[in-house]
C-alpha positions in Angstrom: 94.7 98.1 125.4 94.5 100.6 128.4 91.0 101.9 127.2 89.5 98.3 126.3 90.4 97.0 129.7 88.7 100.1 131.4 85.5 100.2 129.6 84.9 96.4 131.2 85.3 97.5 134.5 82.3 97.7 136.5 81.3 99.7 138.6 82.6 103.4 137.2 84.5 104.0 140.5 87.1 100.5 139.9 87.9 102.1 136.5 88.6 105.6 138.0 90.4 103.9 140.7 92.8 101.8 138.4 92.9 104.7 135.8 94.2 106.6 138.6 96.5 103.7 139.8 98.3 103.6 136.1 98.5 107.2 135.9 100.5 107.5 139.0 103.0 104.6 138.3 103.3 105.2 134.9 104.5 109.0 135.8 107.1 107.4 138.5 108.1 104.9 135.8 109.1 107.6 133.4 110.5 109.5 135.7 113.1 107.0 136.0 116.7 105.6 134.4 116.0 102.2 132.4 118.4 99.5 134.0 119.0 96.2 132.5 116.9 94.9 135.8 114.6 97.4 137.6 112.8 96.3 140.8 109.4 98.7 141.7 106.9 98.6 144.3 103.0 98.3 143.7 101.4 98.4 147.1 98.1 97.9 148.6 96.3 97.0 151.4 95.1 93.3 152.2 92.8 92.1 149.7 91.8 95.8 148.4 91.6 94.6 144.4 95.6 94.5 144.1 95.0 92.6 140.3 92.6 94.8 139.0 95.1 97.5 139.7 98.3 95.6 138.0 96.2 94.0 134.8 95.5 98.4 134.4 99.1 98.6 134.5 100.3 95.7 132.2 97.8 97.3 129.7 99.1 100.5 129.8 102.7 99.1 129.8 101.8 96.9 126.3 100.0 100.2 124.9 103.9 102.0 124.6 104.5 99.5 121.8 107.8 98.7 123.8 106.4 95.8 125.9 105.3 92.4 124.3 106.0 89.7 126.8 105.0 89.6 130.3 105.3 87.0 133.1 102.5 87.0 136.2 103.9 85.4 139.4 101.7 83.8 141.7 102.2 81.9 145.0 102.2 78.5 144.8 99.1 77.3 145.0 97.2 75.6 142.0 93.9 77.2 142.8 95.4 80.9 142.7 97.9 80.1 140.0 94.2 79.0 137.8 92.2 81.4 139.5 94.5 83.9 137.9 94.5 82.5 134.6 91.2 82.6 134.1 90.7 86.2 135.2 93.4 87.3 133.0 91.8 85.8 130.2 88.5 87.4 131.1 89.8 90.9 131.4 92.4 90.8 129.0 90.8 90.6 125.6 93.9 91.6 123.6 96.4 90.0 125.2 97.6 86.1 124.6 97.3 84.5 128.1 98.9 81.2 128.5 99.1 78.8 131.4 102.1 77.5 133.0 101.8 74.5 131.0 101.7 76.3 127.9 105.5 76.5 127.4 105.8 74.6 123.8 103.4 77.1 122.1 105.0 80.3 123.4 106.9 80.7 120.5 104.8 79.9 118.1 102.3 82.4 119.4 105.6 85.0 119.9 104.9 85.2 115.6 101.1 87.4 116.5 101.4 90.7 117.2 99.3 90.7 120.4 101.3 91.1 123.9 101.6 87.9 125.7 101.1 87.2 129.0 102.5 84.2 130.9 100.8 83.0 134.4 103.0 80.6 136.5 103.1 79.6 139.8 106.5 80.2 142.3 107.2 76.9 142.3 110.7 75.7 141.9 110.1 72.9 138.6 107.4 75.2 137.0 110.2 78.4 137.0 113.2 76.5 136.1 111.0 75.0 132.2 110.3 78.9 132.2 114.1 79.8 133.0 114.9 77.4 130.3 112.7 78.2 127.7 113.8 81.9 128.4 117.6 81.1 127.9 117.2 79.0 125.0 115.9 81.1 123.1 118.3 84.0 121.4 115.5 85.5 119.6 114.0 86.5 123.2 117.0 88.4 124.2 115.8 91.4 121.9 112.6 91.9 123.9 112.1 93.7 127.1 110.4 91.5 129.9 107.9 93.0 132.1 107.3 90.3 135.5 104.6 91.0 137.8 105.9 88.8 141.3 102.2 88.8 143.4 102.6 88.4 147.1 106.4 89.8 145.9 107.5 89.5 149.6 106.1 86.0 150.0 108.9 83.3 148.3 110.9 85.5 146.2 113.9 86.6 148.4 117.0 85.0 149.1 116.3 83.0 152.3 120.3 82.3 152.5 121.1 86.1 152.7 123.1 86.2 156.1 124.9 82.7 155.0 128.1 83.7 153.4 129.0 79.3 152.5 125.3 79.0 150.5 124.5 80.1 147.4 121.1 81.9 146.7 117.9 79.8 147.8 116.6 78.2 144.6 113.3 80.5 144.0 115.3 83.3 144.3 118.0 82.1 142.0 115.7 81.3 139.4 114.0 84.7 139.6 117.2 86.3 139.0 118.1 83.8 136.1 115.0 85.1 134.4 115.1 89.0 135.6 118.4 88.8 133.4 117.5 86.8 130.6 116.3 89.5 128.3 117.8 92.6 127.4 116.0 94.6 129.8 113.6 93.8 133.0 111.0 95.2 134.7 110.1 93.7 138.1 107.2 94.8 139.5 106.5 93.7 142.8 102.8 93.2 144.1 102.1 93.3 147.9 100.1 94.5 150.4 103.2 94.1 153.3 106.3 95.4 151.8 108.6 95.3 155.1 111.1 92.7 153.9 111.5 94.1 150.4 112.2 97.9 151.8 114.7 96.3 154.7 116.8 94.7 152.3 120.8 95.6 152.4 122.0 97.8 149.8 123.8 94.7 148.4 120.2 93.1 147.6 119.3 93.5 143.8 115.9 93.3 145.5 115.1 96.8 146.8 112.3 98.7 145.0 113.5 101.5 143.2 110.0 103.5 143.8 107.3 103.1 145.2 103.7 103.7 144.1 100.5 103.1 146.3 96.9 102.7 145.4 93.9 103.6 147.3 91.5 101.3 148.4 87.8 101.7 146.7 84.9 103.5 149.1 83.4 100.6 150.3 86.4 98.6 151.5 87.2 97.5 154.8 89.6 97.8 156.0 92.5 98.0 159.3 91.4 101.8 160.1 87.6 100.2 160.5 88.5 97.0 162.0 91.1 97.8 164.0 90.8 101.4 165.5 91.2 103.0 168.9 89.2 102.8 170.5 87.6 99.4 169.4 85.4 99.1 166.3 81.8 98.3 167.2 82.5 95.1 165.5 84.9 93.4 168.3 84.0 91.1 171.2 86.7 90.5 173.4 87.0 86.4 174.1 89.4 84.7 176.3 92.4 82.7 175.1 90.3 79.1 174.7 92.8 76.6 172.9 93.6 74.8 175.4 89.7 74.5 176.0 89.1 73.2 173.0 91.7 70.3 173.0 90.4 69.3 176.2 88.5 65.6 176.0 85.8 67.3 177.6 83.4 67.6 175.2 82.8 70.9 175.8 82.7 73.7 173.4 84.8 77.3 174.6 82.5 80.0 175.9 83.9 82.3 172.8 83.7 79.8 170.6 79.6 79.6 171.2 79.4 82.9 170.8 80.7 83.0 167.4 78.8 80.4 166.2 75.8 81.8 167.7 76.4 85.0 165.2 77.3 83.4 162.5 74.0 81.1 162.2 71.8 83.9 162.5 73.7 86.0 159.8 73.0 82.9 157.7 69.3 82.8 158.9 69.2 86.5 158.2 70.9 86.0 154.6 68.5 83.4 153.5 65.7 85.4 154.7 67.0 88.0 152.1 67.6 85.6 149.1 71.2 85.4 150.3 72.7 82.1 149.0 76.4 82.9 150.5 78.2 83.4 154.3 81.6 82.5 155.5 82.6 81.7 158.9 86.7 81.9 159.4 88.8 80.3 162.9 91.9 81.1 162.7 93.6 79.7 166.3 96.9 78.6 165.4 99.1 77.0 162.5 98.9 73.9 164.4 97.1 71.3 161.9 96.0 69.4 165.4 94.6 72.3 166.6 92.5 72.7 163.7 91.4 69.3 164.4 90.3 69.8 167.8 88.0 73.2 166.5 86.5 71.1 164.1 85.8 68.3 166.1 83.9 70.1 169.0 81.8 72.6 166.5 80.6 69.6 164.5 79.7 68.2 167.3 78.0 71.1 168.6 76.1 71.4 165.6 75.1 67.9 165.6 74.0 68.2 169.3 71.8 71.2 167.9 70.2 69.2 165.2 69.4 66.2 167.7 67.5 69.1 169.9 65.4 69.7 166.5 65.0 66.3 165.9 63.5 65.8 169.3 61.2 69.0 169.4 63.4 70.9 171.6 63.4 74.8 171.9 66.9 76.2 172.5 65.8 79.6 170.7 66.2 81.4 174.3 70.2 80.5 173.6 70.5 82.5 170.6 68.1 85.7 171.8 71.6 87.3 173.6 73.1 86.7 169.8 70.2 88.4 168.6 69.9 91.6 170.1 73.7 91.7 170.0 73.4 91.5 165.8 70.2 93.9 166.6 72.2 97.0 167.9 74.1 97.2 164.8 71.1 96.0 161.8 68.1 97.3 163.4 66.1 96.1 160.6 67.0 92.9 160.8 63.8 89.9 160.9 62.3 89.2 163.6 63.5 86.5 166.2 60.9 84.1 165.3 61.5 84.2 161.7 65.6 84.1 162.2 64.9 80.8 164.8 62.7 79.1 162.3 65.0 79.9 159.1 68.3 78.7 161.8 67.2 75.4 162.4 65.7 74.8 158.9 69.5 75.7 157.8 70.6 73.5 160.7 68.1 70.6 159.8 69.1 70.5 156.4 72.2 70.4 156.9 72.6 73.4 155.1 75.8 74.5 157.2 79.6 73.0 155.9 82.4 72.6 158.9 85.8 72.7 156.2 89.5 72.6 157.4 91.4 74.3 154.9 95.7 73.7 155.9 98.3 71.7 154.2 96.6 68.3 154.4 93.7 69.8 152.5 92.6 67.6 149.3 89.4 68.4 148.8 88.0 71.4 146.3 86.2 73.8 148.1 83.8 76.5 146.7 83.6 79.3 149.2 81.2 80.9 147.2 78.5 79.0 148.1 76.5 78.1 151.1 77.4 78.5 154.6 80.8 77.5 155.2 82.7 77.7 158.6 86.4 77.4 157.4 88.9 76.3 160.5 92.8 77.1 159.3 95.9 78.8 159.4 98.8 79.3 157.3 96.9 78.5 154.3 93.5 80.8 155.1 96.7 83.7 156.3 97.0 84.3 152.8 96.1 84.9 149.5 93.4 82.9 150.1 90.0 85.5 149.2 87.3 84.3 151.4 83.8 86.0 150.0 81.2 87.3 151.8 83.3 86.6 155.4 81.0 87.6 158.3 82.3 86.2 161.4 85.7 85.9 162.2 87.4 84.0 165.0 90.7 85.1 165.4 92.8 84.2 168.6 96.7 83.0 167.0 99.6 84.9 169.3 103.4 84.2 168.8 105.9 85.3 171.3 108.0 87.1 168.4 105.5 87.9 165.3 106.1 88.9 162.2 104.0 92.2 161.2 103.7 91.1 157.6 103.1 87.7 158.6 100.2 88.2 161.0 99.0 91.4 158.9 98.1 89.2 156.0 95.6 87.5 158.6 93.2 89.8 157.9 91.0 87.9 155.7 88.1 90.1 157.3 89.3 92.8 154.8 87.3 93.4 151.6 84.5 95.3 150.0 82.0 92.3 149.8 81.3 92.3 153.9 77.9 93.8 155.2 79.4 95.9 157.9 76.1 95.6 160.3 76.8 92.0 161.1 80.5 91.9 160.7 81.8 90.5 163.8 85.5 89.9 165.3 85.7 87.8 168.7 89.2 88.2 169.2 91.4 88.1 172.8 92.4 91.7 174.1 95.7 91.5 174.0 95.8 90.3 170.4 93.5 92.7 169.2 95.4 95.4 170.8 98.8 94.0 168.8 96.5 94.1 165.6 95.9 97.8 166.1 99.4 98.6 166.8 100.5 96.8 163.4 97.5 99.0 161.7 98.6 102.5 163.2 102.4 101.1 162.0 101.0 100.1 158.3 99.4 103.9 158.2 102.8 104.9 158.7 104.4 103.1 156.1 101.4 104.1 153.8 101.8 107.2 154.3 105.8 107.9 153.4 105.2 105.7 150.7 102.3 108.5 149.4 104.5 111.7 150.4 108.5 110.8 150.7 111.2 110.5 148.0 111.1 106.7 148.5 113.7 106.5 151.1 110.6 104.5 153.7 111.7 103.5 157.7 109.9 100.3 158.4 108.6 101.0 162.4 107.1 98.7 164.5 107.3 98.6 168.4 109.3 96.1 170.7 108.4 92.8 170.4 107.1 92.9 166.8 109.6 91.6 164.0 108.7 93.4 160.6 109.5 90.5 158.6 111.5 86.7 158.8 114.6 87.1 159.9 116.2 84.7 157.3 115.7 87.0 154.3 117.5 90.3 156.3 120.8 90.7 157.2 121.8 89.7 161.2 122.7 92.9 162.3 119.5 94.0 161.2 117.6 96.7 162.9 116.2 98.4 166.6 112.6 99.2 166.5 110.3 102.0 167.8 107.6 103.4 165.8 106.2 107.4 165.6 103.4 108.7 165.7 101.6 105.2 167.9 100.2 105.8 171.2 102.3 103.4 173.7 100.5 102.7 177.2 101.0 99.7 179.7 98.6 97.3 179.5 99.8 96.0 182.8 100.6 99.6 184.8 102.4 100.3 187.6 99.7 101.2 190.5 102.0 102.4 193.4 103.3 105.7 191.9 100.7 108.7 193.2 103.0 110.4 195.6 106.2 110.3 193.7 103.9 112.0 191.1 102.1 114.4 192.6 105.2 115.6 194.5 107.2 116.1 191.5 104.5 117.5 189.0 104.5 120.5 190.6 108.1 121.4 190.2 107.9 120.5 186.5 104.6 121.7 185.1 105.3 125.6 185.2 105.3 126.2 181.1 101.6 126.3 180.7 100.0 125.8 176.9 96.5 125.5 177.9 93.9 123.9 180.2 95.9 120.5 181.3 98.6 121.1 179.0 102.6 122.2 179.9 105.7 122.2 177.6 108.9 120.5 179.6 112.0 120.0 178.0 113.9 116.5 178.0 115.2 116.4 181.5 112.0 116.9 182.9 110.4 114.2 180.8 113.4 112.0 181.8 112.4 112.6 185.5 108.6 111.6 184.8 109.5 108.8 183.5 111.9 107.7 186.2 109.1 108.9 188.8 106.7 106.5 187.1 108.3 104.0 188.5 109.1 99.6 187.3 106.9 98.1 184.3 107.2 94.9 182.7 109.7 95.3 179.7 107.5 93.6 177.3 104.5 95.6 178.0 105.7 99.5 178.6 109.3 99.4 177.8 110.2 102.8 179.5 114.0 102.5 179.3 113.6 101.7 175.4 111.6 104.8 174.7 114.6 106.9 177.2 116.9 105.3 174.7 114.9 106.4 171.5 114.0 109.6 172.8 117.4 110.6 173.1 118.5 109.1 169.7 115.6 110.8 168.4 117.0 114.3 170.3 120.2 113.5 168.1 118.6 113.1 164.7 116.1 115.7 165.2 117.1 118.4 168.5 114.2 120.7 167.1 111.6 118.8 168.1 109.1 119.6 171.5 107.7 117.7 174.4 104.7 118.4 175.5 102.2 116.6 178.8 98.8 116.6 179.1 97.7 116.0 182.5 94.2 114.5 183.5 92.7 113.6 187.0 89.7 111.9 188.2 89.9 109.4 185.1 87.5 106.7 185.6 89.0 103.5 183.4 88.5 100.2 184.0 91.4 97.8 182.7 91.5 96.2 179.3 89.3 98.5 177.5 91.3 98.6 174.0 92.1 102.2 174.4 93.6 104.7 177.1 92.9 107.9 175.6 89.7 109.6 175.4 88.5 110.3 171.9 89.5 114.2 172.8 92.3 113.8 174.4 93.9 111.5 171.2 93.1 114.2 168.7 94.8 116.8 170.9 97.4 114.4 170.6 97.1 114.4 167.0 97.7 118.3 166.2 101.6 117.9 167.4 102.8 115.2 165.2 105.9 116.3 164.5 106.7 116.8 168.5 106.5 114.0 171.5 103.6 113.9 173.5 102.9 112.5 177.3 99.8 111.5 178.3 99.4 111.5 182.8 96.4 110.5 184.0 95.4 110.0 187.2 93.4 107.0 187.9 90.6 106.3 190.1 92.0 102.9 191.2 88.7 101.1 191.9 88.5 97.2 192.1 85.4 97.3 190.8 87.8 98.4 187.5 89.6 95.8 187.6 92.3 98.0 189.8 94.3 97.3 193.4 92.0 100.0 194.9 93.9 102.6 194.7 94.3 105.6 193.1 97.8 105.9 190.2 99.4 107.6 187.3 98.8 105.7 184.0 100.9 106.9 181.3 100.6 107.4 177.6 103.5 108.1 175.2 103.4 109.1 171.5 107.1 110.0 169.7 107.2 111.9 166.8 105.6 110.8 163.9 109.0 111.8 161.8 111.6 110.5 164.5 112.3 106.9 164.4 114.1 104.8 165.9 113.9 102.2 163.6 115.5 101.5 159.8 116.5 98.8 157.3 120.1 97.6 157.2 122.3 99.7 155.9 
């Protein structure tokens, strides 16, 4: 089954890459105890081929001879649950693949000898027929059930955990029903954000017993591309405009423009290569209203652009900034006269779809065709693949996010984007959040490929990993390792308590700029710094975690590397030069302080005068931050 499955994979590198992907798991798996219900983690990164990878393992799993029936989860949506079918069917060319409506000729097709797998959607009615038909039959009992749960961390958990007077939440309750309605199970759960599963209580018969991760292919994109530090060459920094486009002004945000601006002449550039395909995502908020507004003011700006064709006008000088923008990354890209005339042919023949994909959506939509701009939220946050995804408008915020929430936002992610004319217009402070979640996911990627299984979920103050209705209350304090941590709004009135006390406390030198202190001394730094905003730079939180960290592990060292002179201007995306992060980089294991002096110029976006900004990075192995136990 394995092989036949492979030998359809194109190209060569998929079929190494899932080869490689059942291998590992397979090895874990064996490694392991049979229980009557086992729970194991498949993880990946946001949309990076996650059911290529699993369909590799549900072959290899029917290839033992053990493993005859096998359930496929999906979220519930109708689209995905289909979507699925059909590509099961495709790739699956031994297997028996039935719908969710299929249920009165499973057992007649249990009499073949082929495996059989069932694709269903997480929908309460659709799993209790399947709960049913499972319990009713006794002949089933004898057979082993192997359940894939995609999105696993999505609708699956008990949402009544903390609420000792309510039973189980009803998807949950029906997912255990059928985890335990054969003689043995095997739960595989399928996600790219694994937080809530790995931070459940040792009580939950939900934690994953391993863990195995798959590598992405060579040409994905990813959060280490999109979201690096400093800033990918992809990102334009936008204000916060919703409020600007509810307004009954008529007017359409600055950002906004800009965006659409890019994505038109990606399209022009696309159909001046044969292209036939581009997709234009907003994502400003889960308000369906809001939606409304966006849509509202871009089709009228498109409308106001096709009136200017209709009456002869030239707006091509509008676009030229646009242009040279998309230039400097595709220098090859046609000329500005042939991208103007190929834009408002698009534009005239109305060759450009506005679409606003949330709840309230009817409508089929093919994203796989034309030029779509696609104004959402919740529903475009995930699961939802949007091909060939060029532009990206991306300016939601929450007070208290979610990590795996807001990580599944990343709909840019994929192999099918042409990374020259990618773009991101995103609000500095949100993009900044975005890269801290990305340098926390690394994190959890990376115990998950070296550890025993035993993972710490880290994320700074401020961030929730997960919903707080599927964890216990007395859940968990947060810090993260290994993330570089500097004040976006910094204190600008420290230089002389500085520079009097770095003297007395600099006297172990390393190298050029750089001193070993012990604790004390950091403590006093730190003090010295002076008053930041708590949700910003929380320097008593990190004095807390450092010494908890001192507890847990007393061997580690603290090092400070002192720069003057440093010529920053505010908002930038990054602190550290590229330098002075990879320094950084070759003490993981130890805490590292970053001082640099500041030239304080207004021009900057400074007071005007001169301060001490501070970086901190704890140890990549000391955290201050773990599941319930």
């Amino acid at each position: 089954m394995l092989q036949t499955y492979l030998n359809q994979l194109t190209p060569s590198e998929l079929a190494d890459s899932v080869k490689n992907t059942v291998d590992g798991f397979m090895g874990k798996l064996s490694q392991t105890k049979p229980k009557i219900a086992q729970n194991v983690l498949l993880l990946g990164n946001v949309q990076s081929g996650k059911t290529a990878q699993v369909l590799g393992v549900l072959s290899a799993l029917a290839d033992d001879g053990d493993h005859k029936v096998f359930l496929y989860l999906t979220t519930d949506s109708v689209d995905l649950q289909e979507q699925t079918v059909k590509r099961a069917k495709d790739n699956l060319k031994n297997f028996i693949v039935l719908s969710e409506n299929d249920d009165r000729s499973f057992m007649q097709v249990m009499k073949a000898n082929n495996p059989i797998l069932v694709v269903i959607k997480k929908n309460a009615r659709v799993l209790k027929r399947w709960r049913n038909l499972f319990a009713s039959q006794s002949s089933l009992k004898g057979y082993p059930l192997v359940i894939v749960d995609d999105e696993a961390d999505a609708a699956s958990l008990n949402t009544n955990t903390d609420k000792l007077d309510k039973d189980a939440s009803t998807i949950n309750k029906l997912l255990n029903d059928i985890k335990n309605s054969c003689c043995q199970s095997l739960f595989i759960q399928l996600t790219a954000t694994p937080q809530s599963l790995l931070l459940q209580h040792e009580e939950s018969d939900w934690q994953p017993e391993f863990i195995h991760f798959f590598e992405a292919g060579e040409k994905y994109i990813g959060g280490n591309f999109v979201f690096s530090d400093p800033p990918s060459y992809i990102v334009r920094f936008i204000d916060s405009e919703l409020d600007d486009m509810k307004d009954a002004s008529g007017e359409i945000a600055e950002g906004v423009k800009q965006a659409l601006h890019s994505f038109l002449l990606t399209c022009a550039e696309f159909a001046l290569c044969g292209k036939t395909n581009c997709n234009f995502a907003l994502h400003p908020s889960y308000k369906i209203q809001d939606h409304q507004a966006f849509s509202q003011k871009i089709q009228a700006f498109l409308n106001d652009l096709v009136q200017a064709i209709n009456s002869g006008e030239n707006f091509a000088d509008s676009f030229k900034e646009g242009y040279l923008d998309l230039q400097k990354t595709k220098p090859d890209i046609h000329h500005f006269e042939e991208i103007y005339e190929k834009l408002t042919e698009l534009l005239e023949n109305k060759q450009i779809s506005t679409l606003v994909v949330n709840s309230q959506t009817e409508s089929d939509f093919d994203l796989e065709r034309g030029f779509n701009i696609i104004i959402g939220g919740n529903v475009i946050g995930r699961g939802l693949t949007i091909p060939k995804l060029q532009t990206v408008y991306y300016s939601r915020a929450a007070k208290k996010p979610n990590a795996d929430t807001f990580w599944q936002h990343s709909r840019i992610f994929g192999y099918d984007r042409d990374k020259s004319l990618l773009r991101l217009y995103i609000p500095f402070d949100v993009y900044y959040f975005f890269v801290q979640l990305n340098q926390a996911n690394n994190l959890i990627i990376g115990q998950a490929k070296n550890s025993d299984g035993n993972i710490q979920v880290i994320y700074p103050k401020g961030i929730n990993p997960t919903r707080r209705n599927v964890l216990k209350s007395d859940s968990i304090n947060q810090m993260v390792g290994g993330v570089n941590y500097f004040p976006l709004r910094p204190n600008e009135n420290n230089l002389l308590t500085i520079n009097n006390l770095l003297p007395s406390v600099l006297t172990n030198k390393v190298q050029s700029d750089l001193y070993k202190i012990d604790i004390e001394e950091l403590f006093l730094i730190l003090d010295k710094l002076g008053n930041y905003v708590s949700d910003d730079w929380d320097k008593e939180r990190f004095i807390a975690g450092i010494e908890a960290l001192k507890t847990q592990h007393p061997a580690f060292k603290i090092y400070v590397l002192v720069k003057t002179e440093r010529n920053l201007s505010r908002a930038t995306g990054t602190m550290l030069s590229e330098d002075d992060r990879k320094l950084g980089e070759k003490y993981p294991d130890d805490l590292f302080l970053t001082l640099y002096q500041v030239v304080g110029s207004k021009d900057k976006g400074w007071q005007g005068k001169d301060f001490w900004l501070p970086n901190i990075k704890l140890p990549h192995k000391g955290l201050v931050y773990w599941g319930v136990k």
